[in-house]
N, C-alpha and C positions, 0 to 999 in steps of 0.2 A: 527439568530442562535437559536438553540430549547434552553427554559428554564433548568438550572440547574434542575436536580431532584436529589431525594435521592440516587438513581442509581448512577449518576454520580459528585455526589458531592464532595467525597473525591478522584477523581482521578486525576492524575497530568500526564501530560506528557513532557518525559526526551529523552532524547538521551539513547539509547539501549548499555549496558554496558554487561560484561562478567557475570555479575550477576544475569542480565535476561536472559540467553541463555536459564535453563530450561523449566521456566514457559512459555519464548517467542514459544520455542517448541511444549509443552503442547496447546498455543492456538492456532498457526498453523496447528497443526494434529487435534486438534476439528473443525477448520473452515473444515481445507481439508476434512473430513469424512463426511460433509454437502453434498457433490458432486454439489453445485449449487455455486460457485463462484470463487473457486481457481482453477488452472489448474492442481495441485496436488490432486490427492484423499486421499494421508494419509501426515504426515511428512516425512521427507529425514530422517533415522536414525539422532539418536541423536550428534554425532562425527560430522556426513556433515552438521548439521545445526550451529552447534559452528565452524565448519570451515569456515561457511559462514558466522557467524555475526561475527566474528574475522577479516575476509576479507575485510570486509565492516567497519569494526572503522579502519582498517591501513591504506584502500583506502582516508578515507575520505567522502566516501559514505552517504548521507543523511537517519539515520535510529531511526526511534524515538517509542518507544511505551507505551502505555498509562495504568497506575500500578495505582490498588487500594490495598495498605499494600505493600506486594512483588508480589503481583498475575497480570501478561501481563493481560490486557481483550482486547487489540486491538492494533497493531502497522500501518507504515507506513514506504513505504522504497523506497529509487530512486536508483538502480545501473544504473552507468556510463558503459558505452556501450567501448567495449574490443579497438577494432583498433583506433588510435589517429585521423583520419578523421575523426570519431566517438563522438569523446568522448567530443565534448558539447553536447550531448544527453545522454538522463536516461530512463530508465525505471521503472515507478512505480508500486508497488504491496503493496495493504494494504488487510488488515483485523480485524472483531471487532466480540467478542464474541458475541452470541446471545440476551444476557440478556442484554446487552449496546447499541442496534443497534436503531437507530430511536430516539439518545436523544441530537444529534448534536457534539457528538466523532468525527465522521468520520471525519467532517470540522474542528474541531481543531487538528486533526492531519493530515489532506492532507495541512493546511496552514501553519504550523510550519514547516512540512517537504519541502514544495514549497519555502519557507524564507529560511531553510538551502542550498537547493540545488541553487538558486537564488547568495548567498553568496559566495558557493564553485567555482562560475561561467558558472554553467548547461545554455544552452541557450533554450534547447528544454527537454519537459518532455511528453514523450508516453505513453500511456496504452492501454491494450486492455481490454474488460468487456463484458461479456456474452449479447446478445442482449435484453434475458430476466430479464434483473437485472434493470428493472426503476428506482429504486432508486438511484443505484448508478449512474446511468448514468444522471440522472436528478442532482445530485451531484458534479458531474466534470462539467457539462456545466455550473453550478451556479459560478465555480471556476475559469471559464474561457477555459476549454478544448473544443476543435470542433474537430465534429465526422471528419473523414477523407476516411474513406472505411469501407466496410464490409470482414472482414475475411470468409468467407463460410466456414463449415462444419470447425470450428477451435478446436471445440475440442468434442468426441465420449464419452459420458459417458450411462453406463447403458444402451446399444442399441442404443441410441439416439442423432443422432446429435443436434450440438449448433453450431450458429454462434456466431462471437463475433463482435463487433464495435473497431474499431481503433480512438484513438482520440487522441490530441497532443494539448500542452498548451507550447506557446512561448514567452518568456520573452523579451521584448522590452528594448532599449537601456539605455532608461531611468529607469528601475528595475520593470516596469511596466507588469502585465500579461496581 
């Protein structure tokens, strides 16, 4: 795991409260407005993001994000998948503000969040990630995730298509990834 820096020294991460909806918003629509990592290009208004992170503490849903003072700089989140045939599988979606990326966040918040949803009883955790994102993708594989297929043409930004990579991290009997 990368060295603590000044950067990331004072930051803690928590289970995502009603508290952080604004800020968690605020770094959502800065990641989305990157147009290189989220499948959203801005935030969902402010109301559909609180109804989401409200959705997700009632469900039980695994959603954590990483506070330096009151300010989100990066969360992580698994939603359990709708139909009950379904639902030992999640979906993950994280994000880290710019100024915190590359200092070893990502991994304590994709293993705290894989610990919670592990607990809740998730058996299988999916993601999909732009093909050209190495980092991150070199980051799930370090965590245990294997590519599974190519999404073609899965998401049109800016004139230009993206593929994306599918990958899936499965939790063994013994709690084991």
């Amino acid at each position: 795991m990368a060295a603590t820096t000044p950067k990331t020294s004072g930051i803690s991460v928590e289970s995502i409260t009603a508290a952080h909806i604004d800020s968690f918003h605020r770094a959502l629509d800065l990641v989305a407005r990157e147009k290189k990592y989220l499948s959203m290009l801005e935030a969902t208004p402010l109301p559909q993001t609180r109804e989401f992170v409200k959705g997700m503490i009632a469900k039980g849903n695994p959603q954590f994000v990483a506070v330096i003072g009151e300010e989100v700089v990066g969360w992580c989140d698994i939603s359990r998948h709708f139909f009950p045939s379904h639902a030992h599988r999640g979906k993950l979606g994280m994000g880290i503000l710019p100024d915190y990326r590359g200092q070893g966040l990502g991994r304590k918040l994709i293993e705290t969040t894989l610990r919670a949803a592990r607990e809740a009883g998730f058996v299988r955790i999916e993601l999909d990630v732009y093909e050209d994102n190495s980092r991150a993708i070199a980051l799930y594989e370090k965590l245990g995730f294997v590519r599974e297929g190519i999404i073609r043409r899965a998401a049109h930004i800016d004139g230009r298509f993206i593929d994306a990579i599918g990958m899936a991290l499965l939790f063994e009997d013994d709690g084991s990834a």
